[in-house]
C-alpha positions, 0 to 999 in steps of 0.5 A: 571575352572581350578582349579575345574578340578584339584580338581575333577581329584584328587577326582578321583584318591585318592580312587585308591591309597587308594586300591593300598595299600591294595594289597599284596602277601603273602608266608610263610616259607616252600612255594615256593618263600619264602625269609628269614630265615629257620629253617633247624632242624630235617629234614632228609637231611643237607641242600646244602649250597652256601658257606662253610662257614657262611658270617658275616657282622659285627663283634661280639664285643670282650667278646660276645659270637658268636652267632649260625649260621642261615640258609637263603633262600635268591634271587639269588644275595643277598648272593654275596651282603649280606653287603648290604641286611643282613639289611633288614633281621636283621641279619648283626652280625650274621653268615649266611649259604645260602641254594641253592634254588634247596635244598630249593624247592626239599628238605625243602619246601616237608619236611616242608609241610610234617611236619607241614601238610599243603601246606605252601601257603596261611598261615601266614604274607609274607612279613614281617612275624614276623620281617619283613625279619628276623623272618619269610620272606622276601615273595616276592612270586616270584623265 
């Protein structure tokens, strides 16, 4: 008996964890809340950085060229701990500059709307846009 009741609790409960692992948040570059890289070209304010400075994790290997500094907008946090986030967002060998999320929010996010003509909301993959946090966003759609 006891195993019949075992059996049908998980008949019951496996359809839930099934729909579960459809539900997702999706937020593109350009929207509020969105986390990862940013391109910051042609907008008509430089971007209010963090840092003064780019922050490179791991070293380039002698006889690499360095590569071009790239632009983030990353939760409050991960840039003090980039060693341990600059994973996730494929880019531990690269110099990083960190936009302030106020910049971010009142500066890029209207010039980007503006630019590419829609609301940025909506639109694209979130999280793991592109290459998971790299290419187009981290997405957590929260701030």
């Amino acid at each position: 008996m006891k195993s019949w009741l075992f059996v049908a609790g998980i008949a019951l409960f496996v359809p839930w964890v099934a729909l579960a692992g459809d539900a997702h948040v999706s937020v593109t570059m350009g929207a509020p809340g969105f986390y990862g890289r940013i391109d910051v070209g042609g907008l008509p304010h430089p971007p209010a950085l963090i840092f003064p400075h780019p922050v490179v994790i791991a070293p380039v290997p002698v006889g690499v060229p360095v590569p071009v500094p790239v632009y983030f907008h990353v939760p409050p946090g991960h840039e003090k701990n980039w060693a341990n986030h600059c994973g996730a967002y494929h880019a531990c060998g690269r110099p990083v500059f960190f936009v302030r999320n106020a910049w971010y929010n009142d500066v890029y996010v209207p010039g980007y709307r503006e630019k590419h003509g829609h609301g940025g909301e909506g639109h694209g993959n979130g999280h793991g846009g592109g290459n998971s946090h790299g290419g187009n966003g981290h997405g957590h759609g929260k701030k």
